[in-house]
C-alpha positions as a printed NumPy array, in Angstrom:
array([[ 47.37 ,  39.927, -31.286],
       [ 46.524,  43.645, -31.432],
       [ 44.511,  45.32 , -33.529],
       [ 47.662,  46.988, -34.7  ],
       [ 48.853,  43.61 , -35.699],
       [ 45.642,  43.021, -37.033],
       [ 45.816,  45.855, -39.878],
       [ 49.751,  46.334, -40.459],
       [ 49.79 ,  44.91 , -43.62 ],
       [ 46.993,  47.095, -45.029],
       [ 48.216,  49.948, -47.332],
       [ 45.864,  52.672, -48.659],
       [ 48.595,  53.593, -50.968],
       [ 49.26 ,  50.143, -52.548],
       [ 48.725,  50.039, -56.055],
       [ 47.216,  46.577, -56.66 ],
       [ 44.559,  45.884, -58.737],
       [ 41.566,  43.892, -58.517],
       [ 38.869,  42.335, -60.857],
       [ 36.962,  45.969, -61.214],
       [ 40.069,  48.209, -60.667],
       [ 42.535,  46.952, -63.476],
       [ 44.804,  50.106, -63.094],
       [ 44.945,  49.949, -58.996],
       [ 43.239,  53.608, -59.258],
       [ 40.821,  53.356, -55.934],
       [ 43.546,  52.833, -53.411],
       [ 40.952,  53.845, -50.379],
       [ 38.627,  51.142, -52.027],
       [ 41.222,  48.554, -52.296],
       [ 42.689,  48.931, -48.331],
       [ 38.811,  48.382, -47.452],
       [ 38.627,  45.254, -49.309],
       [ 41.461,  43.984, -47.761],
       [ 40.186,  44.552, -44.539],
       [ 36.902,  42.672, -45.596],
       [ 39.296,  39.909, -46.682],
       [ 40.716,  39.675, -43.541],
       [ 37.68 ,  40.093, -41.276],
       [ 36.497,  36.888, -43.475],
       [ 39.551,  34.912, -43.495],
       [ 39.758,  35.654, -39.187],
       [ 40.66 ,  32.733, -37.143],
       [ 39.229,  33.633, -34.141],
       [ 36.538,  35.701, -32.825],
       [ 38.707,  38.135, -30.967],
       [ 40.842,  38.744, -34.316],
       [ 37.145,  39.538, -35.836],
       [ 36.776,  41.625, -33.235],
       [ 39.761,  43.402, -33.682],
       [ 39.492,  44.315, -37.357],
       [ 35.616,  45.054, -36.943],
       [ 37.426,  47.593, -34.593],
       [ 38.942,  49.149, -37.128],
       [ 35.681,  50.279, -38.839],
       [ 33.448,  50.813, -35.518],
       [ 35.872,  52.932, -32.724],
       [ 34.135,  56.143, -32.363],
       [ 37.402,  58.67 , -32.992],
       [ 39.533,  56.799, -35.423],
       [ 37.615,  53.85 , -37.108],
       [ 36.519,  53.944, -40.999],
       [ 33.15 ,  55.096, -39.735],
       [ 34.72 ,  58.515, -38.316],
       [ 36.775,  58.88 , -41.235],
       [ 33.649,  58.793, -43.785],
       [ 33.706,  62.426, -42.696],
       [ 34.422,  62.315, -46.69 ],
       [ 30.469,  63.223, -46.625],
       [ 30.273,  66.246, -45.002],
       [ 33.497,  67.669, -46.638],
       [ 31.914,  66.624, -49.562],
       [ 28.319,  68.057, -48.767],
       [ 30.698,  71.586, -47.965],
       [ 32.159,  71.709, -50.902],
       [ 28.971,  70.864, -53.307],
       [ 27.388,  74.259, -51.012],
       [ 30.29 ,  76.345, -52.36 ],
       [ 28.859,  76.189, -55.453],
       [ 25.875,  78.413, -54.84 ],
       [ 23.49 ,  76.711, -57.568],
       [ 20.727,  74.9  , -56.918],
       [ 22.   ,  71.075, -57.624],
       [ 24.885,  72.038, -55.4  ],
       [ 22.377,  73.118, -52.87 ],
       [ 20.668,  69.611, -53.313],
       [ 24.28 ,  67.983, -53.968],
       [ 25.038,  69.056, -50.568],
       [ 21.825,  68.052, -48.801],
       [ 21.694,  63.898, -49.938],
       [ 25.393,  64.092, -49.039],
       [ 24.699,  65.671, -45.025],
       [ 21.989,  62.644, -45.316],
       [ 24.414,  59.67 , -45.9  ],
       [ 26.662,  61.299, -43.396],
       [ 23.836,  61.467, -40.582],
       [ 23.605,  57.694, -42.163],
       [ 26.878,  56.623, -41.427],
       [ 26.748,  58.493, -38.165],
       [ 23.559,  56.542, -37.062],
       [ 25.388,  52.84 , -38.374],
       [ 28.101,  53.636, -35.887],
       [ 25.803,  54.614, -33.07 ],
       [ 23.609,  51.531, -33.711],
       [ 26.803,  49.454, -33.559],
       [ 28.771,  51.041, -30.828],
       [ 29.07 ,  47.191, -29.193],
       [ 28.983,  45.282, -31.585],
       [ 33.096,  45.294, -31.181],
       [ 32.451,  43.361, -27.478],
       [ 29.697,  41.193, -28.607],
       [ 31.907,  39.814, -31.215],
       [ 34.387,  39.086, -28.38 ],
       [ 31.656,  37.611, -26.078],
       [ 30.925,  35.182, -29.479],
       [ 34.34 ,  33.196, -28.145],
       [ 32.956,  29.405, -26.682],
       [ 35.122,  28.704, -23.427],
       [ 37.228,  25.479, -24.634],
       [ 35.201,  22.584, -24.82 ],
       [ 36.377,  19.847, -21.787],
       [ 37.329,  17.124, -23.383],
       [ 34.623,  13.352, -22.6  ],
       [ 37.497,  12.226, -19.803],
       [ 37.126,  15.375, -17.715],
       [ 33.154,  15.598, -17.875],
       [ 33.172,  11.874, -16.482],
       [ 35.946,  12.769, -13.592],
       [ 33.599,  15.993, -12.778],
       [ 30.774,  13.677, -13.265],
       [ 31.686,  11.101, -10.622],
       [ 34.067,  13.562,  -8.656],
       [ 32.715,  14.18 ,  -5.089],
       [ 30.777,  16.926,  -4.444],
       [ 32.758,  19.37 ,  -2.121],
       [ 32.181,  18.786,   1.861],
       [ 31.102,  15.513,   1.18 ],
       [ 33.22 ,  12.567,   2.736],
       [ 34.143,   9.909,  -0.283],
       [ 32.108,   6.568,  -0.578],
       [ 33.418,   3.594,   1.222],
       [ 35.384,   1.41 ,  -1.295],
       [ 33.16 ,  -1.55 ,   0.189],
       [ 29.648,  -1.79 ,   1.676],
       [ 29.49 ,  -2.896,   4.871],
       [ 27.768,  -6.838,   4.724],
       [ 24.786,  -6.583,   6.974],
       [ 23.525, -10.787,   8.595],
       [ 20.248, -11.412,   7.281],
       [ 17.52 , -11.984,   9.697]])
């Protein structure tokens, strides 16, 4: 599965509505949660890995795109008044924020991936490896030798 596969069905411009959006207004909000509803409905670790993609790559994950902040921050500036001026600076700090979650979790895409068990053997194959031979040894003799006694 790709991580194309992984997010086809998710449409920022779907209208549904949830519990605290009854008129389907936050589209951006709603394509977010259904990514969240995916990520905890994944079967597998590598399909978790693949939608936990979508918010982590570095040039086109959710993280990147919260560049929202700093266009934001811009346009508070163009204001020229002073709770613009402050406006802009708490919004250039949650972008530096979101910057930093993405640099603190640059792997956590492969260590989601390396969270994948190898398949469990099932008992009959641990008791074959068990009792298998150990390579360049000869087998056992199907019989012991019967040695006189003195």
């Amino acid at each position: 599965m790709s991580s194309e596969d992984s997010t086809s069905d998710i449409n920022v411009h779907d209208s549904a509505s949830t519990p605290t959006d009854l008129t389907g207004h936050y589209v951006h909000g709603r394509a977010v949660l259904g990514l969240t509803d995916r990520l905890n409905a994944a079967a597998s670790y590598e399909e978790a890995a693949q939608l936990t993609d979508q918010v982590l790559e570095p040039t086109d994950g959710l993280l990147e795109r919260l560049a929202v902040f700093e266009a934001a921050a811009e346009k508070a500036k163009e204001s020229e008044r002073e709770d613009g001026f402050d406006l802009c600076d708490d919004l250039q700090e949650a972008a530096v924020t979101v910057r930093d979650l993405g640099e603190n979790l640059h792997v956590a895409v492969d260590r989601m991936r390396a969270l994948a068990a190898p398949p469990r053997r099932n008992w009959q194959e641990a008791v074959a490896d068990y009792y298998a031979p150990s390579p360049g040894s000869r087998t056992a003799p199907s019989r012991l030798p019967l040695r006189p006694h003195p």
